[in-house]
TORDREN-57353 format. One record per residue (C-alpha): x, y, z. Coordinates in Angstrom, 1 decimal, decimal comma. Example, Ala and Ser with C-alpha at 12.3 -4.5 7.8 and 13.67 -1.06 7.14 Angstrom:
REM residues 2
VEXGU      u      v      w
VEXGU   12,3   -4,5    7,8
VEXGU   13,7   -1,1    7,1
This chain:
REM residues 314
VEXGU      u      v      w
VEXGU  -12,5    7,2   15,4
VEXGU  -10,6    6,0   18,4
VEXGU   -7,0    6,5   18,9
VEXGU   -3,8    3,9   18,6
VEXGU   -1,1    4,1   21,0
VEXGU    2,2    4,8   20,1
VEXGU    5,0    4,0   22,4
VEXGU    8,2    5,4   21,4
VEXGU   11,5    3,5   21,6
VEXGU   15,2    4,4   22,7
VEXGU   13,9    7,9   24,3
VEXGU   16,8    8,7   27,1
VEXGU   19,7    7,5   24,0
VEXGU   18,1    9,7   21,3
VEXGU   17,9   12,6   23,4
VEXGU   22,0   12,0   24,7
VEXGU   22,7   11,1   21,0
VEXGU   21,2   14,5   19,7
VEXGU   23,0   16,4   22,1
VEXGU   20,1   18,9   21,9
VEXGU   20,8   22,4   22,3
VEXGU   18,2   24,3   23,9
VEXGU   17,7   26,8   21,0
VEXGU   18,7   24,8   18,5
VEXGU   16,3   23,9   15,4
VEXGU   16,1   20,3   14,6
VEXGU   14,5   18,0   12,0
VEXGU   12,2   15,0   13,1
VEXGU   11,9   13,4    9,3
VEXGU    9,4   10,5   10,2
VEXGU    6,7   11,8   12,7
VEXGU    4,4    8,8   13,1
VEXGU    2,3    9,6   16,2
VEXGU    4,8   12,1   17,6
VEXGU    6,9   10,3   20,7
VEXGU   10,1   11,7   20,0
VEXGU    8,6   14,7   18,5
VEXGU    7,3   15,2   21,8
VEXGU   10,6   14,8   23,2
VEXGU   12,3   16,6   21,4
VEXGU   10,5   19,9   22,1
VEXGU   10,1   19,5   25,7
VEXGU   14,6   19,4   25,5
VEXGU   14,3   22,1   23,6
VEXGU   13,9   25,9   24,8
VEXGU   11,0   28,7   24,0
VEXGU   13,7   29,5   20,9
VEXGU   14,2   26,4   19,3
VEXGU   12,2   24,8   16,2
VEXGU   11,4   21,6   14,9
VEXGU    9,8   20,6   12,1
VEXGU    8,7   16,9   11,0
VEXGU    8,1   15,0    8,0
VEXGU    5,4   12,3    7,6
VEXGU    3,8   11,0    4,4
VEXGU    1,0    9,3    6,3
VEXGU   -2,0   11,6    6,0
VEXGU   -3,2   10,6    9,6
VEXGU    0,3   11,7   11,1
VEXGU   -0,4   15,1    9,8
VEXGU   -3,9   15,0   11,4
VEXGU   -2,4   13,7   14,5
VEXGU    0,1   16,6   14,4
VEXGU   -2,3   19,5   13,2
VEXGU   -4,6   18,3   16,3
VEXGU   -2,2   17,9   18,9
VEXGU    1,0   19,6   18,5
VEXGU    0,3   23,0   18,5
VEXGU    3,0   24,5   19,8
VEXGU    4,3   27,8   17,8
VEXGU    8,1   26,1   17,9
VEXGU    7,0   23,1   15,9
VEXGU    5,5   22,9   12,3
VEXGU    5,0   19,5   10,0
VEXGU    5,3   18,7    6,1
VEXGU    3,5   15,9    4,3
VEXGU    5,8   14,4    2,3
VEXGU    7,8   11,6    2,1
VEXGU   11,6   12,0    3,5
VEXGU   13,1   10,8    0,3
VEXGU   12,4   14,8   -0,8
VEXGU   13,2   16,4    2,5
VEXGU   15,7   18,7    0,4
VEXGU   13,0   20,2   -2,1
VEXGU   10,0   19,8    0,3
VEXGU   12,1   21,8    2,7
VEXGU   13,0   24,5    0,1
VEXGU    9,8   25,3   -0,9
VEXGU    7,6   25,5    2,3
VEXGU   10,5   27,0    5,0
VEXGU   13,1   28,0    2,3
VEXGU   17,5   27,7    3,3
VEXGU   17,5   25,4    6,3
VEXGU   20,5   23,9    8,0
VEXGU   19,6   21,7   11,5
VEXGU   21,1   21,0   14,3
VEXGU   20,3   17,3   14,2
VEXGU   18,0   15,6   12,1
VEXGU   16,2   12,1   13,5
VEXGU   14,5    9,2   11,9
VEXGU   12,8    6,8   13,3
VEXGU   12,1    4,1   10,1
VEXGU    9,6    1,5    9,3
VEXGU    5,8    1,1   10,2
VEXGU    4,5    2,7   13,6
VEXGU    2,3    0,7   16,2
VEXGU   -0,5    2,7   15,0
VEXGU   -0,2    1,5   11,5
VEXGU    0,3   -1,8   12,4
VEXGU   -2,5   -1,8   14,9
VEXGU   -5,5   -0,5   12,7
VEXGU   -6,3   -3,7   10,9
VEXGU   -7,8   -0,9    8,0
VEXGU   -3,9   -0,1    7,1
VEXGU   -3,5   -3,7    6,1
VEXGU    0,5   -3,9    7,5
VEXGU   -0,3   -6,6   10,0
VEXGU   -1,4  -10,4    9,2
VEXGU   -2,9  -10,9   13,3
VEXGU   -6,1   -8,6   12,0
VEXGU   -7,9   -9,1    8,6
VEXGU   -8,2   -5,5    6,9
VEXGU   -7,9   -4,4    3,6
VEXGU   -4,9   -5,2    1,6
VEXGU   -3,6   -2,5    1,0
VEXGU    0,1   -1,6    3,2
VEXGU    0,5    2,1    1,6
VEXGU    1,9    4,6    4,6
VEXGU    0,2    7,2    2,2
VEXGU   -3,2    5,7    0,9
VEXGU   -3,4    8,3   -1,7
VEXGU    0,2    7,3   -3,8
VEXGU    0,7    4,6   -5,7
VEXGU   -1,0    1,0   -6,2
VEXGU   -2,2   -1,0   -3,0
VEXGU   -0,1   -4,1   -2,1
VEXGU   -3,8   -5,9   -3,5
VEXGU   -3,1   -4,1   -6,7
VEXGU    0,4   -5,2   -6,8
VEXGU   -0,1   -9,1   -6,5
VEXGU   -3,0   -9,1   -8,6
VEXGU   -0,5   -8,0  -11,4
VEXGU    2,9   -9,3  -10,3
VEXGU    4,4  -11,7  -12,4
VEXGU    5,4  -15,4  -10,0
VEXGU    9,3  -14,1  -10,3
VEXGU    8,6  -10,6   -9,9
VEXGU    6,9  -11,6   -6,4
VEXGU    9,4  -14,2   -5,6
VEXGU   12,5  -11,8   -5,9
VEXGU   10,9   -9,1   -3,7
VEXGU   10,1  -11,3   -0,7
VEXGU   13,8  -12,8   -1,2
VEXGU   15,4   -9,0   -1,3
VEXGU   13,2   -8,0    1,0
VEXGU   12,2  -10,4    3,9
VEXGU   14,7  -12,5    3,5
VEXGU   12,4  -15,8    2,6
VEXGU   13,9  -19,1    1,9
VEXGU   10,5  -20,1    0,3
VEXGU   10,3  -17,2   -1,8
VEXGU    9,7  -19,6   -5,1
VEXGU    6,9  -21,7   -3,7
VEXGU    4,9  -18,6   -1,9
VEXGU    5,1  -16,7   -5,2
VEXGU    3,8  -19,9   -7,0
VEXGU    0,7  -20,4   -4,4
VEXGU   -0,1  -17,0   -4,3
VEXGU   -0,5  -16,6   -8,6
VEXGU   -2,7  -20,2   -8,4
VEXGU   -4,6  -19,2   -5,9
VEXGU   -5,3  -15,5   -7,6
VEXGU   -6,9  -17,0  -10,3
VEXGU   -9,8  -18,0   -8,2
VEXGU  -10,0  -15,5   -5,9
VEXGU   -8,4  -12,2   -6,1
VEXGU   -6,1  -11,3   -2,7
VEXGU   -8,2   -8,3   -0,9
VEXGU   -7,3   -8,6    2,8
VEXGU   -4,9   -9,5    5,1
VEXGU   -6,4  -12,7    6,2
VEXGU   -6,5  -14,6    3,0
VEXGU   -2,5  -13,6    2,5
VEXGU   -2,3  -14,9    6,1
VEXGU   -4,3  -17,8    5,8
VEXGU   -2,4  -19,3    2,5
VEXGU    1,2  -18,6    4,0
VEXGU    0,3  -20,6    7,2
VEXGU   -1,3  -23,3    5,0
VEXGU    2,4  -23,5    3,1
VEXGU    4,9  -22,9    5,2
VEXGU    6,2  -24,6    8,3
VEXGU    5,2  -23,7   11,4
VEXGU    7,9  -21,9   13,5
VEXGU    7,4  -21,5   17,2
VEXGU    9,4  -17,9   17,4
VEXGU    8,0  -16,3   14,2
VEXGU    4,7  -16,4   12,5
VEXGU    4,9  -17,8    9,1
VEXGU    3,7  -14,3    7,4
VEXGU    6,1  -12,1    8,9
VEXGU    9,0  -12,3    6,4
VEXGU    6,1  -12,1    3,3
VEXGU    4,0   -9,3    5,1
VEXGU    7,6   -7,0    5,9
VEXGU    8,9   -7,5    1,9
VEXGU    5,8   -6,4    0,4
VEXGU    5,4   -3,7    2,6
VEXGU    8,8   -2,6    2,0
VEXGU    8,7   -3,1   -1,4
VEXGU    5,4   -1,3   -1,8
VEXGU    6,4    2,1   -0,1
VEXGU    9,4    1,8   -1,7
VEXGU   11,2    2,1    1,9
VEXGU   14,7    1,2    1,2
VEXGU   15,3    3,3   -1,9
VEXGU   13,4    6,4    0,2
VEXGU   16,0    5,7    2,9
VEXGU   19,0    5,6    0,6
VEXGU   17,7    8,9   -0,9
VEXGU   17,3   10,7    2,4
VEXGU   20,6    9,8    3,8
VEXGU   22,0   11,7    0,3
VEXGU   20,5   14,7    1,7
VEXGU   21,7   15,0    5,1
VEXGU   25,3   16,2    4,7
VEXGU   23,8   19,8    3,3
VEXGU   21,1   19,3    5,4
VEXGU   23,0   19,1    8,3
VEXGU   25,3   22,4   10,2
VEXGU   28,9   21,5   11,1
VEXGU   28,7   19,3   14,4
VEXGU   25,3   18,4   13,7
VEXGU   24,2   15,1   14,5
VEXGU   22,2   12,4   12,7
VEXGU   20,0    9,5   15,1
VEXGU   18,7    6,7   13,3
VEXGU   16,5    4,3   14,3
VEXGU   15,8    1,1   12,5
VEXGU   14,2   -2,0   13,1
VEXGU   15,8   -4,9   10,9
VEXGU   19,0   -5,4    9,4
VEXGU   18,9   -4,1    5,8
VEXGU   17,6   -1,0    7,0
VEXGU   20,6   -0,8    9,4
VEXGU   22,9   -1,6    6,8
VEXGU   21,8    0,9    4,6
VEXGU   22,5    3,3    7,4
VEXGU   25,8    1,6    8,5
VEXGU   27,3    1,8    5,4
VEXGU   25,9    5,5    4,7
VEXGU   27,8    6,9    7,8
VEXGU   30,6    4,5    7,3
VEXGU   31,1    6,0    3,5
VEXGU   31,7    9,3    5,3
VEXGU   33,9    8,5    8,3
VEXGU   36,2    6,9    5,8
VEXGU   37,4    8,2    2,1
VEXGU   35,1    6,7   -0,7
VEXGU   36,4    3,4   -2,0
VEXGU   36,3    1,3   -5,3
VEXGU   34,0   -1,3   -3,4
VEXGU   30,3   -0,7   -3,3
VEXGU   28,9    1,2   -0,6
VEXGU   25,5   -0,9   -0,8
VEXGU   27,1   -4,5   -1,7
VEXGU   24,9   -7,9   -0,8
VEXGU   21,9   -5,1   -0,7
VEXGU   18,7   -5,5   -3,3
VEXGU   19,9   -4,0   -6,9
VEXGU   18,7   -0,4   -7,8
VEXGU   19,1    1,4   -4,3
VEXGU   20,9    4,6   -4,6
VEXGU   23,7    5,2   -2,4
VEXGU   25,8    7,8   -3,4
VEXGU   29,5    8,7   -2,1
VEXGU   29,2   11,7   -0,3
VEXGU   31,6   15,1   -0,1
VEXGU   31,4   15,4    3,6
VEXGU   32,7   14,0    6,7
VEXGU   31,1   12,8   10,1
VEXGU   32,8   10,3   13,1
VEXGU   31,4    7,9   15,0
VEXGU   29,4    8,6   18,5
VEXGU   29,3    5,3   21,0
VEXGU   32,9    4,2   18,9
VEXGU   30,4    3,1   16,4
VEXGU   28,8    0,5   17,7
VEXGU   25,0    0,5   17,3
VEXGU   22,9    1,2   20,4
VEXGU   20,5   -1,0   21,6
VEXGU   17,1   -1,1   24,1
VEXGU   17,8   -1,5   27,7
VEXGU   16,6   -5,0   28,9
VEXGU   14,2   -2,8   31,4
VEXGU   12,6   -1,2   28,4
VEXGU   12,8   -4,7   25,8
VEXGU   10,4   -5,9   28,8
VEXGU    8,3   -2,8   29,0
VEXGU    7,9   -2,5   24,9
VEXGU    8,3   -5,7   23,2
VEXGU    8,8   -3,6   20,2
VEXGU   12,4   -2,2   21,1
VEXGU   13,7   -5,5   20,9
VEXGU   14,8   -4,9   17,4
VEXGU   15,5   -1,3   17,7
VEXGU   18,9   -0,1   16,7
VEXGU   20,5    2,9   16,9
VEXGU   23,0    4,9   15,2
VEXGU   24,7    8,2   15,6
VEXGU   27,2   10,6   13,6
VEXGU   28,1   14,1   14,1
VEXGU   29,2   16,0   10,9
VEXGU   32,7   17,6   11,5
C-alpha cells in the first residue's frame, strides 16, 4: 500500500501557542498522520510524554509503525471519550496542553477508497472509522428528502439544500448511490457552476460531518478539557471552517466570561451539546484567531482555511 502525504498546518504558532515545557506531558487528541505529533515530541525533552487519540484505524497503524519512541503512546478512540478512554488505558491524567487538529486529513481525502473527496471516484462511504456506524451510501439510501435536505443546510451551509435532496431520492430509485462519482456527477448536473468552488463541496463536507458525527464529538471534547487540563495549561485548536470555529469560539469564550442566560451554541445545528463549564481560561493572541502566514497559504493550499485558537486555564 503506498503512503499519502500529510503536510501539517500552523507548525511554528502551535508550538508558541503550547508553550511546551520540555518535560511536560501533553495530549495530541486527533493524530491523523502524525505532523504535529512529530512536533510536539521533538520540543519536548527525554522526560516528557504524549499521547494521541485517533479513531481512524490507519492512524493507529501509522503511529504503531512509525512513532516508536518510548515518550509517546496512542489510543483508538474517538476524542468525544477522551475522559473515559483515558481512565481506563493510562488511569488519572492531567496535561500540560492538549491539541486538536479537527476535520479530515490529506490522507483521507487523498485515498479515493475513503470516499471524503468528490475529485476521485471511490467507494461511498466518508467514515474516519470504517468499522462504526452506517457508510454515508447507507445513509442516503435510507434518508428521508427532508432529513437530507436539513443536514446539508446545518452542515454545508447549501442554499440548494431542497432541490439536491429531491434529485438525489429520484435518482436513488434507479440506481442506488455507491461512489463518489455518481454523488459528484448529479450535483454538477444540478447546481450552478461556480468558478471558486466545485459544486459538491458544500454536499460532500455536510454529509461527512454529519456522518462522523463531527460537530457533536467536538462539543463533547471541549466538555472534557477543563479536568483534563493542569492549571496554566493550554488548549490549541485548529479548525478549518466556521462552525467548527464557532463551536470552539464560543467554548473558550463561555469560560473567559461568567455563564449567561443566552445560548452558548446559538445560530448552531440543534442537538449539539455545549455545556457551561466550572472553570476559567483567558485569551492568548487578545483572542483573536490565528491564521497561516501568506508564505505558508502558498506553500500548502490547505492552510488557507486554517484557524487557530488558544486558551490557558488559570
Amino acid at each position: 500500500m503506498y503512503e499519502l502525504t500529510h503536510e501539517s498546518v500552523l507548525r511554528e504558532e502551535v508550538l508558541h501557542g503550547l508553550a511546551i515545557k520540555e518535560n511536560g506531558v501533553y495530549l495530541d487528541a486527533t493524530f491523523g498522520r502524525g505532523g504535529h505529533a512529530r512536533l510536539l515530541l521533538d520540543a519536548l525533552g527525554q522526560d516528557g510524554r504524549l499521547i494521541a487519540f485517533d479513531q481512524d484505524p490507519e492512524a493507529i497503524r501509522v503511529a504503531q509503525r512509525d512513532f516508536l519512541d518510548p515518550r509517546f503512546s496512542i489510543i483508538h478512540g474517538n476524542f468525544s471519550e477522551l475522559s473515559s478512554l483515558l481512565f481506563e488505558r493510562v488511569g488519572d491524567v492531567r496535561f500540560d496542553g492538549i491539541f486538536m487538529d479537527l476535520g479530515v486529513s490529506s490522507p483521507q481525502l487523498d485515498d479515493a477508497q475513503r470516499g471524503f473527496s468528490f475529485m476521485r471516484s471511490g467507494p461511498l462511504d466518508m467514515r474516519m472509522n470504517p468499522s462504526v456506524g452506517e457508510s454515508a451510501a447507507q445513509w442516503l439510501a435510507r434518508a428521508e428528502a427532508d432529513e437530507i435536505a436539513d443536514v446539508l443546510w446545518q452542515y454545508g451551509e447549501e442554499r440548494l439544500s431542497r432541490r439536491i435532496a429531491k434529485a438525489i431520492v429520484m435518482d436513488r430509485q434507479k440506481q442506488p448511490f455507491t461512489t463518489t462519482a455518481q454523488l459528484a456527477t448529479l450535483l454538477t448536473k444540478i447546481l450552478p457552476r461556480d468558478k471558486h468552488k466545485h459544486p459538491a463541496t458544500r454536499t460532500f463536507q455536510a454529509i461527512r460531518i454529519h456522518i462522523n458525527r463531527e460537530l457533536a464529538s467536538l462539543s463533547e471534547a471541549l466538555e472534557q478539557v477543563p479536568t483534563l487540563l493542569k492549571p496554566q495549561g493550554r488548549l490549541a485548536v485548529i479548525s478549518f471552517h466556521s462552525l467548527e470555529d464557532r463551536i470552539v469560539k464560543r467554548f473558550i469564550r463561555s469560560c473567559v466570561r461568567p455563564p449567561t442566560s443566552s445560548p452558548l451554541h446559538r445560530r448552531l445545528p440543534r442537538g449539539l451539546p455545549m455545556a457551561e463549564v466550572e472553570f476559567q481560561a483567558t485569551l492568548k493572541n487578545r483572542g483573536k484567531a490565528i491564521f497561516a502566514s501568506e508564505a505558508e497559504k502558498s506553500a500548502n493550499v490547505r492552510s488557507r482555511s486554517a484557524v487557530l485558537r488558544i486558551a490557558e486555564r488559570i
